[in-house]
N, C-alpha and C positions, 0 to 999 in steps of 0.2 A: 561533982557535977561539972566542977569548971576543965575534970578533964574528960569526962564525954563529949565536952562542948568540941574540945581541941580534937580530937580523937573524928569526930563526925565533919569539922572540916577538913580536916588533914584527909580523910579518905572523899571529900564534894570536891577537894582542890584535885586529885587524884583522877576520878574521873571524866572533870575537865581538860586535865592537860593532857589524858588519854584522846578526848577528842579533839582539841587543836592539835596537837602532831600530826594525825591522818588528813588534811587540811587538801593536801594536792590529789588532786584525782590518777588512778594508775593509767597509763595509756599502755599500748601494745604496740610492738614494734612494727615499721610499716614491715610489710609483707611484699612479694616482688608479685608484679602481676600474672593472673593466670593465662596461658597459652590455650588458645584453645585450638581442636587440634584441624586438622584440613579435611573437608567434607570427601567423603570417597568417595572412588571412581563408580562413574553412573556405567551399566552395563545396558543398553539396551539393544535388546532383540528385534530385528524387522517380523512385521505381521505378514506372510504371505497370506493374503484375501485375493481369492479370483475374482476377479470384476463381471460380473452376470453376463450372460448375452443379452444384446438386447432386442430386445420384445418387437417384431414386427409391426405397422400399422394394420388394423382391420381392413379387409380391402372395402372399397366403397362398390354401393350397389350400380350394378349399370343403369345406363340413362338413358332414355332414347333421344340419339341425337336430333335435331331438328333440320327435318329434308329440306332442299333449295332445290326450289325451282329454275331449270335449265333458262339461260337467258334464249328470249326467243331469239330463233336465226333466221336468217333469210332465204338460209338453205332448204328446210326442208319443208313444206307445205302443211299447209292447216291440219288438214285433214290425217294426214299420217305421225302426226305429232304423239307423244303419249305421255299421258298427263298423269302425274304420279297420284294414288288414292290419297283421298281428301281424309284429314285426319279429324274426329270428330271430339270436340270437348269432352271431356268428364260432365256427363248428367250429373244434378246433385241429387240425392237418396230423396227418394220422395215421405212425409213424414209419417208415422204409424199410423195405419189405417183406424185404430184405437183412441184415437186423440180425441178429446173430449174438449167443447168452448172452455174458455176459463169461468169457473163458476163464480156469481159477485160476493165479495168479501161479508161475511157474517158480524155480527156486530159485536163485537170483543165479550165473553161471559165475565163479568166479575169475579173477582178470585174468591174460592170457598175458602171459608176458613178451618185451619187444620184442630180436628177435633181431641182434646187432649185427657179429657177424661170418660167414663163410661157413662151410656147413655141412662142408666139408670139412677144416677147422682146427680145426673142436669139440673133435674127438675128442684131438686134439696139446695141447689147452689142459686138457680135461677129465684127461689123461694125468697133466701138470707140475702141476697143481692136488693131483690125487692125491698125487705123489711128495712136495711141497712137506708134508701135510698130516703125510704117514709118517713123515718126517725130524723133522716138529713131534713126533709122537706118542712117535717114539724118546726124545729129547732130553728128554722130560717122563717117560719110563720110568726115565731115568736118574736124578731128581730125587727123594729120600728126602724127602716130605712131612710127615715127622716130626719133622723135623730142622730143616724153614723158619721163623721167623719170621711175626707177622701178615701184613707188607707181603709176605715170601716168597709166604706160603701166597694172601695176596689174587690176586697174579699168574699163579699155576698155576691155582686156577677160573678165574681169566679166561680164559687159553688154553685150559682145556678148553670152556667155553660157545664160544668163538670156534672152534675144530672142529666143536662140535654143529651153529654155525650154516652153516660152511663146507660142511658134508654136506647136508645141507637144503637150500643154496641151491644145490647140483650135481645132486641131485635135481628141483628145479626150472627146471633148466636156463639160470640167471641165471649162467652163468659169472665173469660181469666183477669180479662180488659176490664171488662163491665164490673168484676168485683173488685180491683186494685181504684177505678177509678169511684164506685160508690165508697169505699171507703177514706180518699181524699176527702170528697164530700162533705162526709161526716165529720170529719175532724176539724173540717174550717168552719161548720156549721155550728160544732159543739163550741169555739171557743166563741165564734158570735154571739151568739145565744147565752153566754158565761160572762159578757160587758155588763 
């Protein structure tokens, strides 16, 4: 045993002094530097481009010059004098014989509202809108207003404006409205009515 002992460091020492000899790092010799080499000669060609002619102005339309009246002379008498024609303004167009008063402003139509489902389902929506609003009104019947809290009592105006509006908006036959808003209604109604 005591010479595996020897045996196992003689080959632990062995490995060690394997790696303290490699201890200095190898470097590479310097190298001379690169030359790099001389950019070549640039060849450049001329573009012969002819230069356009160029473009006359439009001529301008004649004008008529403005006549001068001869300064009067002493020379020649009134009567034989001759008076150049008298140039008469541009009349303005007179306006279409068609022309109508302006007629008084009509009183703005309310917008219709755009109809989204068939007229035959209205009545089936308008129905469940109703029933939705009853159930609301029930449930708020049930609700002692005397008895709510701020936040209580804020809740029950709200569902009551939200019916006012729900009715209003079935009268205007905006159903979409009137049933998204009956059914708010109902859900502030149902948890009132669930204190």
């Amino acid at each position: 045993m005591r010479a595996t002992r020897i045996a196992f460091l003689f080959v632990l020492g062995a490995f060690a002094a394997s790696g303290c000899s490699r201890a200095a790092a190898k470097s590479s010799p310097d190298n001379p530097p690169l030359e790099t080499p001389a950019p070549p000669p640039r060849d450049v060609e001329p573009i012969d481009t002819e230069t356009p002619a160029p473009v006359p102005l439009p001529q301008e339309p004649a004008r008529n010059a403005p006549r001068l009246r001869p300064a009067p002379s002493s020379q020649q008498p009134r009567e034989n004098r001759t008076e150049p024609p008298k140039v008469e303004p541009p009349k303005p167009e007179p306006p279409p014989a068609a022309a109508e008063p302006p007629k008084p402003e009509e009183a703005p139509r309310p917008p219709t509202t755009l109809q989204t489902m068939p007229t035959t389902a209205e009545g089936e929506v308008e129905r469940s809108i109703h029933a939705t609003l009853q159930r609301a009104n029930a449930d708020l019947n049930r609700v002692d207003y005397r008895t709510l809290n701020a936040d209580a009592k804020n809740q029950y105006d709200t569902a009551k404006s939200i019916i006012r509006q729900a009715n209003e908006a079935i009268r205007a036959k905006n159903l979409l409205f009137a049933k998204n808003l009956a059914d708010k209604a109902a859900a502030l109604a149902a948890q009132l009515a669930g204190r």
